[in-house]
C-alpha positions in Angstrom: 114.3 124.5 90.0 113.8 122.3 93.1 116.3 122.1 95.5 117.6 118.5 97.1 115.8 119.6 100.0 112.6 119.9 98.4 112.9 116.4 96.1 113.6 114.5 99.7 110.3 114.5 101.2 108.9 111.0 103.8 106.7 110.0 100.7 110.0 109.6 98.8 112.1 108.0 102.1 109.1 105.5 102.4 109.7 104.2 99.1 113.4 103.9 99.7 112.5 102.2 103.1 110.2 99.7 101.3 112.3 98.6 98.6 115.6 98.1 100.7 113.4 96.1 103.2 111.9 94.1 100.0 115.3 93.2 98.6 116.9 91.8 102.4 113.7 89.5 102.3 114.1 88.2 98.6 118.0 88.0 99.1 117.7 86.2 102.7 115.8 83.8 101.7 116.7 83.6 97.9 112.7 83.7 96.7 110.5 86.7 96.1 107.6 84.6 97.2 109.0 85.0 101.1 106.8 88.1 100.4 103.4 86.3 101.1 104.6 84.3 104.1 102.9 80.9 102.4 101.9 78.5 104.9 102.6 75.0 104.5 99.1 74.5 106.2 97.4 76.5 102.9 99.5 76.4 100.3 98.6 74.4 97.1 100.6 71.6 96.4 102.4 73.5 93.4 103.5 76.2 96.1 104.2 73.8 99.5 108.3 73.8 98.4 107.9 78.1 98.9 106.5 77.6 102.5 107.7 80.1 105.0 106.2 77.9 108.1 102.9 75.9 108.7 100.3 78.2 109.2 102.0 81.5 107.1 100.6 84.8 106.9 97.6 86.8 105.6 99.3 87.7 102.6 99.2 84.2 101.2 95.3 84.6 101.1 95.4 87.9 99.2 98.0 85.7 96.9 96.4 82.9 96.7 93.0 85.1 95.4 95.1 86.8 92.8 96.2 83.6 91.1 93.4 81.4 91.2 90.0 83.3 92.1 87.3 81.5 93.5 89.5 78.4 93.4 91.2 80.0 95.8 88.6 79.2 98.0 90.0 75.3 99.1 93.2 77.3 100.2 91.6 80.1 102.8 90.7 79.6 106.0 87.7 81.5 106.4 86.9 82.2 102.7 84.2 84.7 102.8 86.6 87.2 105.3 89.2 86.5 103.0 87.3 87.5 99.5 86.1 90.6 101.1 88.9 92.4 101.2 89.2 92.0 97.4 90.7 95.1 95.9 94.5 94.3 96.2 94.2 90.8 94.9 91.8 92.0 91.7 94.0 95.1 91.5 97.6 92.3 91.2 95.3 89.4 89.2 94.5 92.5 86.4 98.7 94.5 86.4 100.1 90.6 86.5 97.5 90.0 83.3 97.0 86.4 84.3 101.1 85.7 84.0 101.8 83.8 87.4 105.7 85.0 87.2 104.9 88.4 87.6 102.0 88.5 90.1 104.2 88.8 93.1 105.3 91.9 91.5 102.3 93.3 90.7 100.9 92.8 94.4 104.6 94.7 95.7 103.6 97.6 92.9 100.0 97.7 93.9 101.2 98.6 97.9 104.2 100.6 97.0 101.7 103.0 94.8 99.5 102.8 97.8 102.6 103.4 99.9 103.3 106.7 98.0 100.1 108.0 97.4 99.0 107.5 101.2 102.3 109.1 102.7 101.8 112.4 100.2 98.1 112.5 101.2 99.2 112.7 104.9 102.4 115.6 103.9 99.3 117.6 102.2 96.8 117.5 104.9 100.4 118.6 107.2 101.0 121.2 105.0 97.4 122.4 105.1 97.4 122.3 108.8 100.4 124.2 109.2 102.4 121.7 110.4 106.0 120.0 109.1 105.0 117.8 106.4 108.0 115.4 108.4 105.2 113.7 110.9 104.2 111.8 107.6 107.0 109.9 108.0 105.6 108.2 111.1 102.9 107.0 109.1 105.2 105.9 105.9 107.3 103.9 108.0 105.0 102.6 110.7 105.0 98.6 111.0 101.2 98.6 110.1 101.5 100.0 106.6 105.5 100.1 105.9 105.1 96.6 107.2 102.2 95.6 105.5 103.3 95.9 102.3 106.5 93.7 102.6 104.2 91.2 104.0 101.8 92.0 101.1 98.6 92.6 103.1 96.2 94.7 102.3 97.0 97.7 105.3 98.9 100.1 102.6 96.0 100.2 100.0 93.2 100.6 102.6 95.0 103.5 104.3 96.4 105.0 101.4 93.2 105.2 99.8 91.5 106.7 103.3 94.1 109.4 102.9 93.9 110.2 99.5 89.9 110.4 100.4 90.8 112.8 103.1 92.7 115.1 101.2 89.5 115.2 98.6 87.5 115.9 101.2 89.7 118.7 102.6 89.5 120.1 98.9 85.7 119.8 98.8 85.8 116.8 96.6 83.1 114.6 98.6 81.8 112.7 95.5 85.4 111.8 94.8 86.0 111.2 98.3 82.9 108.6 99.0 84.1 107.2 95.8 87.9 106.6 97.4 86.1 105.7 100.6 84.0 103.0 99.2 87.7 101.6 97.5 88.8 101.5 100.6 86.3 99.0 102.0 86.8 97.0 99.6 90.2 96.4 100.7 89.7 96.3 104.1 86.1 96.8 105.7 87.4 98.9 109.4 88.1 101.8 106.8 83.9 101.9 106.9 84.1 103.9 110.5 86.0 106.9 108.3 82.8 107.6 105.7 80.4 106.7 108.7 82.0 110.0 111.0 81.5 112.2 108.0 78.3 110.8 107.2 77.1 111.7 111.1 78.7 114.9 110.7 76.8 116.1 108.1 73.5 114.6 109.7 73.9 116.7 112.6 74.5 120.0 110.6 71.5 118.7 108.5 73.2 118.4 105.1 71.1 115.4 104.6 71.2 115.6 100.7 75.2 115.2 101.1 75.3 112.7 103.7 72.4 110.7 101.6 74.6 110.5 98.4 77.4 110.4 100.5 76.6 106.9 102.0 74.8 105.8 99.0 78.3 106.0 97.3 80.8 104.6 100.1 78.5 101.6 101.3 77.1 100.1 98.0 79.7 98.5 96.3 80.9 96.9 99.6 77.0 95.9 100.4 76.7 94.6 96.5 80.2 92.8 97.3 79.0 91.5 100.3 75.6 90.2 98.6 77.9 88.3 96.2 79.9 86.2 98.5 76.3 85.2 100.8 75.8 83.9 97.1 78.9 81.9 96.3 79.9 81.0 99.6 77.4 81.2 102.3 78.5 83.5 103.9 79.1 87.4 104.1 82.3 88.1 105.1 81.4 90.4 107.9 82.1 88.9 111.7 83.3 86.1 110.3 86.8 85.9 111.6 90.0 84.5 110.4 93.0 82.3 111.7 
């Protein structure tokens, strides 16, 4: 039987962390939308009474994308760099299943999962270095992904999904792995310089079958994505910037 010891692990603290720091922001400012930082600047006219300040926070973008697509587009302020990191707003839009009450909720569940899975990743790679799985916690609680998804941007699903590809790839899963990797762009593109080093790797010790595949399976479905916003808006979404 597990002892208290064992249950209590960072992945778990994390969570705990999260969901105490969710609940002072919702009870502060008595509306769980103070979790996407609206802008007054961005915000549609339905949503200008929930404005946190004029210009907001990136979270309102991946928000705004969940709830009203390519609609969304009048309410972004660089459109195609906002619709390229699409994962956590399709992954909310689709657990919210089109019900406006509860996408804010599907967003928080979306990064906590991340959250989770990201910080375990971290405590198995630890473990298999022979090191105290306790370092995790400076990733679990770190401002950039602890942080991230109280502010519901899309950090703590990149990075928990570069883990979780890390791990597979430590257990000789690279299929999987370039699978997760290629995720993981699509929620936020710098994840791309992870798949590239392994790519390079496996050049250099002439694998090229592996780092062929390899690519071809990371790098489509963000090129494909990328194809797709040059088509609706104009624009890719790489170098394009943001406020």
């Amino acid at each position: 039987m597990p002892s208290f010891r064992t249950f209590i692990r960072p992945s778990l603290l994390a969570v705990v962390v999260l969901l105490l720091y969710v609940a002072f922001v919702i009870y502060r400012h008595d509306d769980p939308l103070a979790l996407v930082t609206l802008g007054a600047d961005y915000a549609p006219a339905d949503l200008r009474a929930h404005a946190f300040s004029d210009e907001g926070y990136d979270g309102q973008f991946v928000y705004s994308i969940a709830r009203d697509g390519w609609v969304a587009v009048d309410f972004l302020d660089v459109p195609a760099y906002r619709f390229q990191r699409i994962l956590l707003p399709a992954l909310g839009h689709l657990l919210a299943l089109g019900q406006a009450d509860w996408l804010i909720w599907a967003l928080l569940g979306v990064n906590l999962l991340a959250l989770v899975t990201g910080t375990w990743a971290l405590e198995r790679l630890l473990v298999a270095a022979e090191l105290s799985r306790w370092y995790a916690v400076g990733y679990g609680l770190s401002l950039g992904v602890l942080g991230a998804a109280r502010l519901t941007t899309t950090e703590t699903l990149a990075y928990g999904l570069v883990l979780l590809a890390l791990l597979l790839l430590q257990r000789d899963h690279w299929r999987w792995a370039a699978f997760t990797f290629a995720l993981a762009a699509l929620a936020k593109e710098p994840t791309l310089v992870f798949p590239a080093v392994y790519g390079l790797l496996w050049l250099m010790q002439h694998r090229w079958q592996r780092a062929v595949s390899f690519a071809v399976i990371a790098l489509m479905p963000f090129m494909l994505w990328q194809a797709v916003l040059l088509s609706r808006l104009g624009a890719p979404g790489l170098g394009s910037g943001g406020h």
